[in-house]
C-alpha atoms as one frame of an Amber mdcrd trajectory, in Angstrom:
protein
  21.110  -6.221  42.721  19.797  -8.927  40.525  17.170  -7.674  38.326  14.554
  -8.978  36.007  13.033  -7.286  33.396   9.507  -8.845  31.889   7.784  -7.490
  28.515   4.511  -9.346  28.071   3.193  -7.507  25.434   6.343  -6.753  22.726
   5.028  -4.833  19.019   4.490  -8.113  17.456   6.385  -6.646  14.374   9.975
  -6.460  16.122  10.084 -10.356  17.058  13.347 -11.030  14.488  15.006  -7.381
  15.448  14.789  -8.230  19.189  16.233 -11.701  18.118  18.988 -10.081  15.914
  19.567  -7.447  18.726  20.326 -10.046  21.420  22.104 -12.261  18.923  24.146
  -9.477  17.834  28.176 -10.171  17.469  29.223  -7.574  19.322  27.604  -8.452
  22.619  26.199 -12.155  22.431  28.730 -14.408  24.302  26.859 -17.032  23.671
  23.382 -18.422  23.324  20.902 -21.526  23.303  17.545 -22.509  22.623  15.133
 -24.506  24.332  12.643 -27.107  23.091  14.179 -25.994  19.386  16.115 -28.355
  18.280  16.165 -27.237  14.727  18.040 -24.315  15.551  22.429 -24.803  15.516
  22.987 -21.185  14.339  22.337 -17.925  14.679  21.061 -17.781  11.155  18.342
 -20.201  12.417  17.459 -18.466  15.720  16.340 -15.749  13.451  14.765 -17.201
  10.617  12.789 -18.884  12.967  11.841 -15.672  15.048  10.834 -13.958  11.523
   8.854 -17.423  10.861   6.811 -17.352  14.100   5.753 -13.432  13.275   4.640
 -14.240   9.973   2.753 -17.264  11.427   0.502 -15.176  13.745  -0.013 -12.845
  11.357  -1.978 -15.919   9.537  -3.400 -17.205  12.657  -7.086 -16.444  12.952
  -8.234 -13.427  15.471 -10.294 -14.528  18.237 -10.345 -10.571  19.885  -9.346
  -7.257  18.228  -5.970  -6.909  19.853  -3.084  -7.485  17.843  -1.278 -11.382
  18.451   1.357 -11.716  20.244   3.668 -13.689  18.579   6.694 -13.738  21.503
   7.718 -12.623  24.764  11.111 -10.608  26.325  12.357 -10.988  29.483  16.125
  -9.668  30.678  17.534 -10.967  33.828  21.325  -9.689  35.712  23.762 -11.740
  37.277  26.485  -9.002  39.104  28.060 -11.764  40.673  28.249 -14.305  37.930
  31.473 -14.090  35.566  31.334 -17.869  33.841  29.191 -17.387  31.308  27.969
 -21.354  31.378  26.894 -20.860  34.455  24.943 -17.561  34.061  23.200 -19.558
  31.066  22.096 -23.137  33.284  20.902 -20.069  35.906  19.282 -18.603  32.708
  17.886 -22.008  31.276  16.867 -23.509  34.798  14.815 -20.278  35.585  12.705
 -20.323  31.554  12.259 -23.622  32.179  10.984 -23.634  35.800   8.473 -20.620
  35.665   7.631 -20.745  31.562   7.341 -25.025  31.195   6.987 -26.386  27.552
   7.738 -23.222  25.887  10.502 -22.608  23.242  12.870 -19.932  24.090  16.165
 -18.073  22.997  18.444 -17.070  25.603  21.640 -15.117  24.826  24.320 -14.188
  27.442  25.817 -11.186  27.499  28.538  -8.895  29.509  27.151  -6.316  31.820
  28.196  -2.373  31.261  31.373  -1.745  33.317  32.781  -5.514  33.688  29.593
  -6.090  36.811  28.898  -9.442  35.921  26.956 -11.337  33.522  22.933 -10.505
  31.923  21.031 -12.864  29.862  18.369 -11.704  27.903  15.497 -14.892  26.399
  13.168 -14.610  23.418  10.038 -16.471  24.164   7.828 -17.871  21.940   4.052
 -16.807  22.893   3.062 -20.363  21.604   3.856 -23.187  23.985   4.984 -26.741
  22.403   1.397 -28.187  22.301   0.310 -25.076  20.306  -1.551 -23.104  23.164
  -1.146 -19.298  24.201   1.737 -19.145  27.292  -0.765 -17.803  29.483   1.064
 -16.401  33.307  -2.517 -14.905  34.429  -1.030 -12.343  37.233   2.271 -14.663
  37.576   4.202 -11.946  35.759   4.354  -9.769  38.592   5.383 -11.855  40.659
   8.434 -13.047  38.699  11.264 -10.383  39.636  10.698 -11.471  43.044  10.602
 -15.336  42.253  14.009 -14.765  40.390  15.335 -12.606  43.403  14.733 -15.434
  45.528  16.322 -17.929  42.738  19.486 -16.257  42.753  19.776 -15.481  46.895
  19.443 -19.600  46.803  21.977 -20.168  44.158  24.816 -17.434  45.458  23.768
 -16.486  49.184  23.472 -13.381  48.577  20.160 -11.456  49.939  18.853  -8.987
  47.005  15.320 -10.627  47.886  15.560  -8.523  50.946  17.085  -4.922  49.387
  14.273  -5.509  46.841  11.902  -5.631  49.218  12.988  -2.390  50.938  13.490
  -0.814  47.601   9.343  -1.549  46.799   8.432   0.056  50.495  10.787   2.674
  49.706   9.050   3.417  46.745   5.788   2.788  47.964   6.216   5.621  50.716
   7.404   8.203  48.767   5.111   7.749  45.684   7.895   6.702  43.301   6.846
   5.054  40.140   7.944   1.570  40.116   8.374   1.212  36.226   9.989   4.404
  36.677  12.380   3.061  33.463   9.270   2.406  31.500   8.336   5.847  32.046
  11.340   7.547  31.649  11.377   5.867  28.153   8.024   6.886  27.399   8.709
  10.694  28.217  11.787  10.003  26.099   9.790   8.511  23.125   7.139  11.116
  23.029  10.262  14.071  22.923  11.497  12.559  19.765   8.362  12.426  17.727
   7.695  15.976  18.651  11.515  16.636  17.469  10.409  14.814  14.340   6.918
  16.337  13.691   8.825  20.062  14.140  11.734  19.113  12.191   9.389  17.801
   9.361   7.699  20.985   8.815   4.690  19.578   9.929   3.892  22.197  13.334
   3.767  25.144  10.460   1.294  22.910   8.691  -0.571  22.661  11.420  -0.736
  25.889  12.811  -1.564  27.077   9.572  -4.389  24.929   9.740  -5.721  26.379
  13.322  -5.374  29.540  12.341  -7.716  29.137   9.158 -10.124  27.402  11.450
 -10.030  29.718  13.635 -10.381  32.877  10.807 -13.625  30.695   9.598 -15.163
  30.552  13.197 -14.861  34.394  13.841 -16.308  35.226  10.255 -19.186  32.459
  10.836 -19.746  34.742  14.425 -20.028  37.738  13.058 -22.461  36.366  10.256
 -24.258  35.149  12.779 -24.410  38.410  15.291 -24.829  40.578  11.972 -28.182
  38.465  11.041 -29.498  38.379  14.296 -29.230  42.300  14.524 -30.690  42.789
  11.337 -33.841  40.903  11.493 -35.699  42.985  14.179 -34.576  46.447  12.463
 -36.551  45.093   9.000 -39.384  43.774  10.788 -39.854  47.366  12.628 -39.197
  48.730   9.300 -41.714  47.030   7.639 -44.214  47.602   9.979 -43.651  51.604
  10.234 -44.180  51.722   6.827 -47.324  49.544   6.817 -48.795  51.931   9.118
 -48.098  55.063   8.173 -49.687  53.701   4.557 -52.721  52.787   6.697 -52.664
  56.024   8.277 -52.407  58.236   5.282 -55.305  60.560   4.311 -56.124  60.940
   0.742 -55.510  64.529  -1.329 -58.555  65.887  -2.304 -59.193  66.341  -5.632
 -59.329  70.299  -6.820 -60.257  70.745 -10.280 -58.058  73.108 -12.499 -60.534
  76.094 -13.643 -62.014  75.713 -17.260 -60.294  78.826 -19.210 -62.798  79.997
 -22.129 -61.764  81.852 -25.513 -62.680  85.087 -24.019 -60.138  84.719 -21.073
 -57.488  84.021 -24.415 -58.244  87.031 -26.071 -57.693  88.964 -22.942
């Protein structure tokens, strides 16, 4: 089936490794750019990639997002083998649904000898300086490119796509079920990390204290509570049986005379 893949929103700090992965020797059959004509080589393509990230960086912020400074988009060809033509398909498609921006495209062979992919770097900046802007266009573009390629090799993937989405639909499959997948993935890894970094002992250790210092604060708490009442009835016993008390009476101690001595 021919497949597109569409990132709109790429971390804004991977613009030259996503231009050096695409470019890289072992895979890159060939590549192009369009609307760039200062870049011959490879060494160019990515200069200019890093160039364009360090320019938005610069750029003033008119929201608190982070700027985009390019966009990815990876598109198969299983029944393309001439990898000039899999790059005019390639170029014809950038040009038709992304118009006056400057791109990278890089062909490369599919897993298993199935054909041809092409994977294009897109500036987020178009040629007269504004934002490349699709609105809700991107989700319409695997299907757009679907019905690009049925047109250009009579083939009918528009249709099995089609199915596919109902298929999905009606039995509550994901359809970025890869996007998921790598997300599940992603979030495993950094938990790997965090254990294997000692940091889950640290942490614990930290709970428990926290936990130590909310029971004693408890019991300081229950211990005053109880304690209050039993002085106030303390105090107040003693009040009254000070109130209630009757005084001695005085007896005076008989006078003994010098006659009573000599006796």
């Amino acid at each position: 089936m021919a497949i597109l893949k569409y990132n709109a929103s790429p971390r804004p700090a991977a613009s030259m490794k996503n231009v050096n992965y695409i470019l890289r020797e072992d895979a890159c059959i060939r590549f192009e750019a369009i609307n760039l004509p200062e870049i011959e080589t490879e060494i160019d393509a990515r200069s200019y990639a890093a160039t364009r990230e360090i320019e938005e960086k610069l750029m003033p912020k008119r929201g608190t997002g982070t700027p985009r400074n390019h966009h990815r988009m990876m598109i198969t060809m299983p029944d393309e083998n001439d990898p000039d033509a899999a790059m005019q398909l390639a170029k014809n498609f950038v040009e038709t649904e992304f118009p006056g921006t400057r791109s990278i495209i890089a062909v490369h062979q599919s897993e298993n000898g199935s054909g041809l992919h092409c994977h294009a770097w897109i500036d987020a900046r178009k040629t007269d300086g504004k934002k490349l802007d699709l609105g809700t266009k991107y989700t319409k573009l695997d299907k757009l490119y679907s019905q690009k390629y049925d047109r250009t090799y009579g083939t009918n993937y528009t249709a099995e796509f089609a199915a596919a989405r109902k298929f999905n639909a009606e039995n509550e499959i994901p359809t970025y079920s890869n996007q998921l997948k790598k997300l599940v993935e992603a979030q495993e890894r950094n938990e790997q990390n965090r254990i294997r970094s000692g940091k889950h002992i640290i942490e614990a250790a930290a709970a428990r204290i926290a936990e130590l210092a909310t029971q004693q604060r408890t019991r300081l708490e229950i211990a005053a509570r109880n304690l209050q009442p039993n002085r106030a009835e303390n105090v107040g016993a003693g009040r009254d049986e000070k109130q209630n008390r009757q005084p001695t009476p005085h007896i005076p101690k008989p006078r003994t005379t010098q006659m009573d001595k000599s006796r």
